[in-house]
C-alpha positions in Angstrom: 13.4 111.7 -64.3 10.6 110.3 -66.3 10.8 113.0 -69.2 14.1 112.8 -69.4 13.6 108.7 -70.8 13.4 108.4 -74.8 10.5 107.1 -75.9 11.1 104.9 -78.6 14.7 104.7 -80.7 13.9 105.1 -84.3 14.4 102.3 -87.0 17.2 104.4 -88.7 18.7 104.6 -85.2 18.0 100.9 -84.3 19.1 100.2 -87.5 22.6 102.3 -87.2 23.2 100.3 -83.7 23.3 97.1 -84.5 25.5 97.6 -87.1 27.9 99.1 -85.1 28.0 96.5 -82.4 27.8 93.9 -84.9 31.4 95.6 -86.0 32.6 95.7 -82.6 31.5 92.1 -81.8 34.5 90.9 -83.2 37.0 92.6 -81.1 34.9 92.0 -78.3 35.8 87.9 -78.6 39.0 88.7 -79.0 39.6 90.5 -75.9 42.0 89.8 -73.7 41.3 88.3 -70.5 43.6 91.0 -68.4 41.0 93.5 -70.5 38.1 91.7 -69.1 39.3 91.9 -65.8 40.2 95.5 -65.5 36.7 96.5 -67.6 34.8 94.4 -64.4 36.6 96.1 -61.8 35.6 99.4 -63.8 31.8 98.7 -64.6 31.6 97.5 -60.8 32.8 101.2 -59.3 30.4 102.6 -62.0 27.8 100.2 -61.2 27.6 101.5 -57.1 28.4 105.1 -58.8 24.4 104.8 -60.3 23.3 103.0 -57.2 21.4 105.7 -55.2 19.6 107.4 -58.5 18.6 104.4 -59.9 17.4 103.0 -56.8 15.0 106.5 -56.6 13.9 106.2 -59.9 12.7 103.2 -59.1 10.6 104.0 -55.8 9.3 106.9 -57.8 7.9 104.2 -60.8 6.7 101.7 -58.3 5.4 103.8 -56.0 7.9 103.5 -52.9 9.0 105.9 -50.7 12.7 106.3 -51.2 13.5 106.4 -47.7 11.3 103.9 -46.4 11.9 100.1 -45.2 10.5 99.1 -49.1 13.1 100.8 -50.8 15.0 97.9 -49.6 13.5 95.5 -52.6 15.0 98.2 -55.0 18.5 98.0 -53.7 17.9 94.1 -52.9 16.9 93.4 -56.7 19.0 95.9 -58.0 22.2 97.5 -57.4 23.4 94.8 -54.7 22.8 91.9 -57.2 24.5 93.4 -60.0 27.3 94.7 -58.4 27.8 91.0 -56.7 27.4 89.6 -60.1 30.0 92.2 -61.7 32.6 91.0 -58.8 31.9 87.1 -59.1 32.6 87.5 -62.8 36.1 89.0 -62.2 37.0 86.2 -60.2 35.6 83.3 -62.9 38.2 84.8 -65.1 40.7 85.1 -63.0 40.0 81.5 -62.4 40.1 81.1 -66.4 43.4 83.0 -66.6 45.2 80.7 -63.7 43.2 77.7 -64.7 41.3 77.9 -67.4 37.8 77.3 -66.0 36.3 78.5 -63.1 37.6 76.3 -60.0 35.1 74.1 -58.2 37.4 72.1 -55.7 36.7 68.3 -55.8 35.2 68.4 -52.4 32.3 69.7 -53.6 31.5 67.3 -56.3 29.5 64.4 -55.3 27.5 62.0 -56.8 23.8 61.2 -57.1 21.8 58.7 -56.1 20.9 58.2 -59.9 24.7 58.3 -61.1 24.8 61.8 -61.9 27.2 64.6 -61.1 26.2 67.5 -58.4 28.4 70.7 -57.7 28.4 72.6 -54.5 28.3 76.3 -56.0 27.6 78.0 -52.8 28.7 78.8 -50.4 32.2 79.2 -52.2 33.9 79.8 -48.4 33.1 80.7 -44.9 32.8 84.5 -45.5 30.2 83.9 -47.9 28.4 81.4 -46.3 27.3 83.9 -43.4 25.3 85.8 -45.9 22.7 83.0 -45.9 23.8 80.8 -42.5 23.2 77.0 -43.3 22.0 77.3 -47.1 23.8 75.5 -49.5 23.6 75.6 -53.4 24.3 72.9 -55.9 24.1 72.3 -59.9 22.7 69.0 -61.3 24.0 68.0 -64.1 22.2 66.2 -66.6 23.9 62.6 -67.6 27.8 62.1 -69.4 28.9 65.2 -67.0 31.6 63.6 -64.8 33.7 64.8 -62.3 36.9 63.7 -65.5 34.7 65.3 -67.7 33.6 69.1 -65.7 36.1 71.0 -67.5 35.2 70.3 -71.1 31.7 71.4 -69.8 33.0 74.9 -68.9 33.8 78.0 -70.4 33.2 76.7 -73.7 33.9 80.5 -75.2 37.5 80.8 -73.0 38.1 77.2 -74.8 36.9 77.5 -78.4 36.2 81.3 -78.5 33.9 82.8 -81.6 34.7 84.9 -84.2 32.2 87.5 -82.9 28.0 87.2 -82.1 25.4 89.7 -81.5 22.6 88.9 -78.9 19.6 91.0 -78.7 18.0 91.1 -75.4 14.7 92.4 -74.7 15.2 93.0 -71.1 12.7 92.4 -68.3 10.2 95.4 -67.3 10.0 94.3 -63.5 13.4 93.7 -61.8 16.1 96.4 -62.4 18.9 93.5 -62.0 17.5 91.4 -64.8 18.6 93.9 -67.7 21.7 94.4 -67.2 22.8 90.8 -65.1 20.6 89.2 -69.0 23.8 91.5 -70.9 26.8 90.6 -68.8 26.2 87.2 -69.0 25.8 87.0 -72.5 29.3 89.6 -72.9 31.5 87.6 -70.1 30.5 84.1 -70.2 29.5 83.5 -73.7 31.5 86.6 -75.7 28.5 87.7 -77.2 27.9 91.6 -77.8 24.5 92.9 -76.9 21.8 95.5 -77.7 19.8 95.8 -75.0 16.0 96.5 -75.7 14.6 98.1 -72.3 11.1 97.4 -71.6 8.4 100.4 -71.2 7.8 99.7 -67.9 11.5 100.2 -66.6 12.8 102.7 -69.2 13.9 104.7 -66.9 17.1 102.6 -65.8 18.4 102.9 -69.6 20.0 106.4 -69.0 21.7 104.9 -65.6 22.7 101.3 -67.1 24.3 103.9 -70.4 26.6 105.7 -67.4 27.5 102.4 -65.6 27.9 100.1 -68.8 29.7 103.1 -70.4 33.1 101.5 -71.6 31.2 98.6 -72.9 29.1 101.2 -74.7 32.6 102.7 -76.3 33.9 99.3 -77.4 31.0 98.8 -79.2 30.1 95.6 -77.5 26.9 97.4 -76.2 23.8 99.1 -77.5 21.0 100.4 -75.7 17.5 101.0 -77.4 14.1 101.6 -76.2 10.4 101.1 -77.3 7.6 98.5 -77.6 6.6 95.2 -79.4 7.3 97.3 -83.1 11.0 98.1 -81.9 11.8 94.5 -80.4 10.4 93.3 -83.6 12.9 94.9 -85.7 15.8 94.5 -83.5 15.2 90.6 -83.4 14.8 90.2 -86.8 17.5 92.0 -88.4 20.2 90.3 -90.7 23.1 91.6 -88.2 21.7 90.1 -84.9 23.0 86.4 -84.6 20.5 85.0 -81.3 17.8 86.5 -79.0 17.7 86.5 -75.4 14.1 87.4 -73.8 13.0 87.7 -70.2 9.2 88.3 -70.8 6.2 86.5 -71.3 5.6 83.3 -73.0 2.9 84.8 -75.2 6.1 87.3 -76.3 8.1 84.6 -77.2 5.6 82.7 -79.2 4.3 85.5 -80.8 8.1 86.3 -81.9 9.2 82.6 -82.9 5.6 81.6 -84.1 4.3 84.9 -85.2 0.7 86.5 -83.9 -1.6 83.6 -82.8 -3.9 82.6 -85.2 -4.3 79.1 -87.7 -0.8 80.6 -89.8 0.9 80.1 -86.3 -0.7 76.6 -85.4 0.4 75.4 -88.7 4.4 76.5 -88.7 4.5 75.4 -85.0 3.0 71.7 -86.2 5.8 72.0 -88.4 8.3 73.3 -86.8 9.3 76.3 -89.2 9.5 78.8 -86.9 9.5 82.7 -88.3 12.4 83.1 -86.2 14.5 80.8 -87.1 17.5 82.1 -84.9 19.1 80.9 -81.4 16.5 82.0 -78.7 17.3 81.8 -75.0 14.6 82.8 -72.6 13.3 83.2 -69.2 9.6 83.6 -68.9 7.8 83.2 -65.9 6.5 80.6 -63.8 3.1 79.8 -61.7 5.8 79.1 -58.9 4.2 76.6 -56.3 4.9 75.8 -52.8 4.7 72.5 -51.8 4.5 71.7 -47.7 5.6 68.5 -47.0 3.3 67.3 -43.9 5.6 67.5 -40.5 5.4 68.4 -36.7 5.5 71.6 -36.8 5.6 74.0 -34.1 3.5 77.0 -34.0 6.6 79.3 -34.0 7.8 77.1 -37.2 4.6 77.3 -39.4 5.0 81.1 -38.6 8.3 81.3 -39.5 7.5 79.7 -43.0 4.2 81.6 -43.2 6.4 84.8 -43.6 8.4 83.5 -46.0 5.4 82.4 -48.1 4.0 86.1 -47.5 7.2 87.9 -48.2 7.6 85.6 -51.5 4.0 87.2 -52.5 4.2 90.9 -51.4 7.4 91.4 -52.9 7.6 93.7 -55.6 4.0 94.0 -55.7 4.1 90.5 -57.0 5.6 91.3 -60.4 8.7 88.3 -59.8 8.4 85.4 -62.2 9.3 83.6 -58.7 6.5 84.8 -56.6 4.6 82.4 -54.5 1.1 81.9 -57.0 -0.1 78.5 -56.2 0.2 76.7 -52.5 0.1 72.7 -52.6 -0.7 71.1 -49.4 -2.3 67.3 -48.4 -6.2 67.9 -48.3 -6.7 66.4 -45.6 -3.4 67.2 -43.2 -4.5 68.6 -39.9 -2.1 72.0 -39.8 -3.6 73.2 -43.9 -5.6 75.7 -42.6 -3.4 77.2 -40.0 -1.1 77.7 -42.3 -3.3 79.9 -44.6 -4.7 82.1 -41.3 -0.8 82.4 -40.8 -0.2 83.5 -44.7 -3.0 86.3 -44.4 -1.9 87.6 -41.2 1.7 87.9 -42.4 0.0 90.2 -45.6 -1.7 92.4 -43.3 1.5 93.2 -42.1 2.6 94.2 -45.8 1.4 97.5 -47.5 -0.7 97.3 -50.5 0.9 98.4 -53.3 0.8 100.1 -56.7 -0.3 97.8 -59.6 2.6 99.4 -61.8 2.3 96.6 -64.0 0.2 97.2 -66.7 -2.9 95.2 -67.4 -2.3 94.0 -63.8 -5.6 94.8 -62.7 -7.2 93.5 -65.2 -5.5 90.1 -64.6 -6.7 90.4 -60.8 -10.2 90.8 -61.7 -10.0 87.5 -64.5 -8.5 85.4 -61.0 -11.2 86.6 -58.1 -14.2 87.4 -59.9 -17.0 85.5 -59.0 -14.4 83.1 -56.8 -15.6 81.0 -54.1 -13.3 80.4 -51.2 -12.0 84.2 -51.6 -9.8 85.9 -48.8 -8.7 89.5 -49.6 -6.3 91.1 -47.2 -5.3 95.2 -47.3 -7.4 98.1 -48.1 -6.3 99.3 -51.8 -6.6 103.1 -52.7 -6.5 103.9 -56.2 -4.1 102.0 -58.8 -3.4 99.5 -56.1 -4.1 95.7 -55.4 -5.3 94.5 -52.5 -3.7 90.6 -51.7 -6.1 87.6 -53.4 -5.7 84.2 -51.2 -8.1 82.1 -53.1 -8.3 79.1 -51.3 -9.3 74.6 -51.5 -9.1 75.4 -55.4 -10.2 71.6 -56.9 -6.6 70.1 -58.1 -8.9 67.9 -60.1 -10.2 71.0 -62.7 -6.8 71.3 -64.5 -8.0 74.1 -66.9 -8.7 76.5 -63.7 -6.6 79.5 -64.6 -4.8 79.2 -61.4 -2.8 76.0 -62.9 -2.7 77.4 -66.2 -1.7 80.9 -66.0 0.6 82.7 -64.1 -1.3 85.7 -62.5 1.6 88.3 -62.4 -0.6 90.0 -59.5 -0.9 90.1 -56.1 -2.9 86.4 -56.2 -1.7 83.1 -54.3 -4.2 80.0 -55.0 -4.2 77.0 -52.7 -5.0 73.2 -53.6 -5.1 70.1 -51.6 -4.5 67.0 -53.3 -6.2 64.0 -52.1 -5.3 60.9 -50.4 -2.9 60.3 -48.1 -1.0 63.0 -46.1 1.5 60.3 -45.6 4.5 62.8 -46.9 6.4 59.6 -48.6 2.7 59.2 -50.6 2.2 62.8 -50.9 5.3 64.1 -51.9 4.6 61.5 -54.6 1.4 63.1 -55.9 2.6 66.4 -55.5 5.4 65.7 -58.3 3.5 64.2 -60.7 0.6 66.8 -60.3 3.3 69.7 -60.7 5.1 68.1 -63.6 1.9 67.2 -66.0 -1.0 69.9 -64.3 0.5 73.0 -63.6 2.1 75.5 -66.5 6.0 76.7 -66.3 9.4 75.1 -65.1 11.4 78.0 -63.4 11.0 77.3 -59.8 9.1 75.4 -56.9 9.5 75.4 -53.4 9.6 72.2 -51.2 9.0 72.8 -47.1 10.0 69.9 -45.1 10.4 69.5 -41.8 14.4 68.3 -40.4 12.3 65.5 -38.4 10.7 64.4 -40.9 14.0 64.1 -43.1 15.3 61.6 -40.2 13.0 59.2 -41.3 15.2 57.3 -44.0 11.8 56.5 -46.5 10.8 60.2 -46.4 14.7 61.5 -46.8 15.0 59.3 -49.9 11.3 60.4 -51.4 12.5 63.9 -51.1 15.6 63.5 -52.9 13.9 61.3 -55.5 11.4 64.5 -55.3 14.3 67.3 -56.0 15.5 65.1 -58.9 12.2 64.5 -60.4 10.6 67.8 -60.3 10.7 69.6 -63.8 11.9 72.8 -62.6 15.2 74.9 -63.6 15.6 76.1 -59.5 14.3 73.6 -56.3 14.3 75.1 -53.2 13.9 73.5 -50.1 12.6 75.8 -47.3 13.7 79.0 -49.0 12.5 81.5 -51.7 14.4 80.4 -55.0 14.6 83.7 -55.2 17.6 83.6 -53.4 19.2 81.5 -55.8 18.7 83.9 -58.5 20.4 86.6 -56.7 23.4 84.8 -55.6 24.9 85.3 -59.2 26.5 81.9 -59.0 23.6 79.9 -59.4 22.4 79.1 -63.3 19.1 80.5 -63.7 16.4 79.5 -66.2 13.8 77.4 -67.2 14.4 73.2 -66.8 15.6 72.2 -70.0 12.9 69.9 -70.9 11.2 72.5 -72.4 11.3 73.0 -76.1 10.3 75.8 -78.5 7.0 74.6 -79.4 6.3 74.2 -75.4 8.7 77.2 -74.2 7.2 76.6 -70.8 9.7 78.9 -68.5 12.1 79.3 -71.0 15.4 77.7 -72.7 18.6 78.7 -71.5 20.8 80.1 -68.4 21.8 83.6 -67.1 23.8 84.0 -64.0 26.3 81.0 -64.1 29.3 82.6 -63.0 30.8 79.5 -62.3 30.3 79.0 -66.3 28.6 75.6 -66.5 27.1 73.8 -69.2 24.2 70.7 -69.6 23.1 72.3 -66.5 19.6 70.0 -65.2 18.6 72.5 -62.4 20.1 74.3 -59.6 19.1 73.2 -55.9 19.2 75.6 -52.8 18.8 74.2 -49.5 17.8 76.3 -46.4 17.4 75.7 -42.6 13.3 75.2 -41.3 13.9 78.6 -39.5 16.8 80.9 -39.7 17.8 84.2 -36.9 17.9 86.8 -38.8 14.2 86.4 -40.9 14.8 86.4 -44.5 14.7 90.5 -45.8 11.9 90.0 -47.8 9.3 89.1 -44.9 6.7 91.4 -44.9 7.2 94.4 -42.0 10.6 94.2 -42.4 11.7 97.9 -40.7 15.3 97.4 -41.3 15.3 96.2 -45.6 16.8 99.4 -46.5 19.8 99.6 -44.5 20.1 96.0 -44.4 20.4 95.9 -47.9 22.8 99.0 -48.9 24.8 96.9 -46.3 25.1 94.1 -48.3 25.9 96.3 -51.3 28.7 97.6 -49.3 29.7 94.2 -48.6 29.6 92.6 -52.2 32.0 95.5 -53.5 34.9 93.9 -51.5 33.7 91.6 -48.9 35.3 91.5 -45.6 34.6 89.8 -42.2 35.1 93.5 -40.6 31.6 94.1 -42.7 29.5 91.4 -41.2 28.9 92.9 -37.9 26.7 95.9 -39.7 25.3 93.4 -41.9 23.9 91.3 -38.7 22.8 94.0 -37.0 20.6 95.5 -39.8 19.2 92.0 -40.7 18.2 91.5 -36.6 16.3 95.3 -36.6 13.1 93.6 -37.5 
């Protein structure tokens, strides 16, 4: 498959692209909504067509055997989210056509203890809500959003449509979803036309994503090049392309909207004339922490949650800009070090895997080198990682790369704050540490357990916490990676970041419900759940389980749960 993948598009080429899809952006805003419809319906039967061969081709880059339990994450990531995304589009428009918005029934608006407006996004009904058994999802909005007011902050394009945009996206090198879930938001919810730059490192989905996306392809509302830095370059900058959409690093943006580091940079940052002086929406990784709330937890409990923790690390090799990196517990609670014995004995149940990431070793080396306090867990052949735990990291040495940088390896870090492990006082450090000491504002995880939420002081201190954080996703008791897949949720960085501090990122993907001044989603998940989560390591059953769910999210039916439970409980 890998010869067959073009290289690098040329400039003529590049060039020759965007002008055509800058042509074709206009009739692309101008589409009718029946159009839109039918064109969903189509891309989602091409979508499952390229299911199978894109889901090889990715085992083959990453090192997987395609018929092994771990060929699960590729269906998981790919295919399954994508083809759920392309169906909960179809039925935001259909909700535009009858309504025009997306329909959120008044029952699930409430409002906060602050004043401000919340949305209950999932689950939308019964039948969806046995996909994830007691997990709800909400928005937050930020202030002047009012339950009077949702609908002018809706479907802005449906309302007050465009005369015709072109986006280009440099797509994500590390999840097969992001690509192509980055374009359709831009083409459904805002009515922008795309060229899509692939990354290097995933190249080899552009061939399958130019069969499934082909109609979009022949409207000219879609372009697909490939190449490096030199290509994204050109493709950003050119007079035809209105915005830029980026899932990457934060270095990439920068280097993009600032131009290479250096005193040139410093200077137009201080100034704020950026080289790029277009539209830039972003997603760009995250030292994602997990912050356990002190509670009496049982053994079987601090298990459970120790292969979540685990799962949210092995997955994918550790290449997810919402993999566990940095575990915040009291210093001095009793149950910290149980949980990290439980953490490494969950990894030694996961394989070590390819570093298919490149520079990824490298990066491992910068984090565990010389470390004190350093647990490594697997035995790594050649080209693979073995899993870093690097543990009682000083909270009080901000610069320590483990606050500052986001590993993008196999690497958790743990800290213990001092003081009291009092969880009304702790969650109260934990916040404030987060928010001002450790870099990004994608996503954080809060573990808490229900016994501890009867207590009234502690229930309040952890909603006060879930409003405060600076984070675009809050999960309690869950992966936020679940919140990225279910397609309804707004994904991105918390909008307090800003161009000259990107943080995360600016900006939302996802969003089928459509939503604007968006604060942050919030997913809320039982302590412990029957079936485990798919992504806990040893999983035998992730493969079937997951083309199971694909098969569900093409039409969902209650006659499709039964297989669905069974290959979740074949642990």
């Amino acid at each position: 498959m890998s010869a067959a993948v073009p290289q690098h598009t040329s400039r003529t080429t590049i060039d020759i692209l965007v002008r055509r899809v800058r042509e074709g952006s206009s009739a692309w805003a101008k589409l009718a909504l029946t159009e839109r419809i039918r064109l969903l319906e189509d891309l989602r039967h091409a979508y499952v067509a390229i299911a199978e061969p894109s889901v090889r081709a990715a085992c083959e880059a990453k090192g997987i055997d395609p018929g092994g339990p771990l060929a699960g994450e590729e269906w998981l990531g790919g295919p399954m989210v994508v083809v759920r995304n392309l169906r909960l589009l179809s039925e935001a428009l259909k909700d535009v056509q009858k309504h025009g918005a997306p329909v959120i029934p008044a029952k699930h608006l409430r409002t906060l203890e602050d004043g401000r407006l919340a949305a209950r996004l999932y689950p939308r009904d019964r039948l969806e809500g046995m996909l994830l058994p007691g997990t709800t999802g909400e928005v937050y909005f930020q202030p002047g959003v009012t339950a009077a007011n949702l609908r002018e902050h809706q479907a802005s394009f449906y309302r007050k449509p465009h005369k015709g945009r072109v986006c280009a996206v440099l797509g994500g090198g590390n999840v097969n979803s992001i690509p192509p879930m980055d374009c359709l938001y831009k083409l459904f919810v805002e009515g922008t036309a795309c060229v899509l730059k692939m990354n290097p490192v995933n190249a080899y989905l552009g061939p399958f994503l130019e069969q499934a996306f082909a109609p979009l392809i022949a409207r000219d509302a879609l372009a697909i090049v490939y190449g490096g830095a030199e290509e994204g370059a050109q493709l950003v900058h050119h007079d035809a392309v209105d915005e830029v959409h980026i899932t990457g690093s934060d270095k990439t943006h920068d280097a993009l909207v600032w131009g290479p580091p250096g005193p040139e940079s410093d200077a137009r940052r201080q100034k704020n004339e950026p080289l790029l002086a277009k539209h830039v929406s972003s997603e760009l990784g995250n030292i994602s922490p997990v912050v356990v709330v002190p509670g009496p937890y049982s053994d079987g409990e601090l298990r459970f949650q120790a292969d979540d923790i685990a799962g949210m690390v092995a997955n994918n090799a550790s290449f997810n800009c919402n993999a566990a990196k940095l575990l915040v517990q009291p210093k001095d609670w009793i149950q910290r070090g149980t949980l990290m014995d439980r953490i490494q004995a969950s990894l030694g149940h996961a394989p070590v895997r390819r570093a298919y990431y490149p520079g990824a070793q490298e990066r491992w080396h910068q984090f565990t080198d010389a470390r004190p306090n350093l647990r490594l867990v697997g035995n790594p052949g050649e080209g693979d990682l073995a899993y870093a735990l690097i543990t009682d990291v000083d909270p009080a040495k901000t610069d320590d790369r483990v606050f500052r940088n986001e590993p993008w390896c196999t690497v958790l870090s743990e800290t213990g704050l001092p003081g009291s492990d009092e969880p009304v006082a702790f969650l109260e450090a934990a916040v404030a540490f987060l928010n001002e000491k450790v870099w990004g504002t994608l996503n954080v995880t809060l573990i808490v357990h229900p016994k501890t939420m009867r207590d009234p002081r502690v229930r309040a201190a952890v909603e006060k916490a879930v409003r405060d954080l600076r984070y675009g996703t809050v999960a309690l008791n869950t992966w936020p990676a679940a919140s990225y897949a279910l397609g309804s949720m707004p994904w991105g960085g918390h909008p307090s970041a800003s161009p000259r501090d990107i943080q995360s990122g600016q900006g939302w993907v996802h969003n089928t419900f459509m939503l604007e001044s968006i604060e942050k989603a919030v997913l809320r998940a039982p302590l412990t759940s029957l079936p485990s989560p798919p992504w806990v390591p040893g999983h035998k059953s992730m493969a079937t389980l997951s083309r199971r769910l694909m098969e569900f999210e093409q039409s969902p039916s209650w006659w499709k749960l039964p297989g669905v439970a069974l290959a979740a409980l074949r642990r």
